[in-house]
N, C-alpha and C positions, 0 to 999 in steps of 0.2 A: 474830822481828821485831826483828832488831838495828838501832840506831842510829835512826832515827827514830820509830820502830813500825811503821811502811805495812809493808801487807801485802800478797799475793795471795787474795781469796776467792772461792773459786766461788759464783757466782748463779747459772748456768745448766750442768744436767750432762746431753750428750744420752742417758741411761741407757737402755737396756741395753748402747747400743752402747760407752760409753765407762765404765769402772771405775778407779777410782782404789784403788790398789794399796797405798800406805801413806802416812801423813800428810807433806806436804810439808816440806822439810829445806831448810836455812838453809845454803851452800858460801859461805866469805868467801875474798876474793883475796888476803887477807894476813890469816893469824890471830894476825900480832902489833900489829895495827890496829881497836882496839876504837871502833864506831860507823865503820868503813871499808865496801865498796862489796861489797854478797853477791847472790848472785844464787839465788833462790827456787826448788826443782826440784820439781816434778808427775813423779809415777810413774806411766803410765794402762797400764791393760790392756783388750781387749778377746773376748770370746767370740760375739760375736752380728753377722751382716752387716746392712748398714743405714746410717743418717745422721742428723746432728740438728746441732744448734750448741752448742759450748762457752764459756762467757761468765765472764771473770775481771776483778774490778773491785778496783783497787789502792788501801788506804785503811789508815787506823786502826781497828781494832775497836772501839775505845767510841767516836769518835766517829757515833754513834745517825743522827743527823737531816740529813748535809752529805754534798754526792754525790763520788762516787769523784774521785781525783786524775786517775786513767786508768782507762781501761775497755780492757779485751780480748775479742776475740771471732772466732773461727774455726770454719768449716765443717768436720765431721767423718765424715768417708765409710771408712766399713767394708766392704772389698771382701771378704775374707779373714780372716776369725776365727781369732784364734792365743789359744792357751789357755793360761794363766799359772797355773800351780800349783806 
């Protein structure tokens, strides 16, 4: 969570169709720009055909009780199971 803290956190995972493959990583556009512009990367994998909805809400971790600055949310359609190991 560089530079402001806001983060990406999943609230909604349509599981099984959708697996999250290793903990999201922080890519900054300039890494000799501390508190500059990075962009959040999700790694998903899938094994299972099927559908559900993905939902990521963009915020601070501690702040507890105040709602997300943005919210994200896309339809997730598994047509073709590809197995990631």
């Amino acid at each position: 969570i560089p530079g402001t803290g806001y983060g990406w956190q999943m609230i909604k995972n349509p599981t099984p169709y959708l697996s999250l493959i290793e903990p999201p990583i922080f890519e900054q556009a300039d890494q000799n720009k501390l508190g500059g512009p990075a962009t959040e990367v999700f790694r998903f994998g899938t094994s299972v055909v099927g559908s559900g909805e993905l939902e990521l809400d963009y915020r601070r971790p501690w702040e507890k009780n105040v709602p997300p600055d943005q919210v994200f949310r896309v339809k997730i359609i598994v047509r073709e199971a590809l197995h990631t190991e």
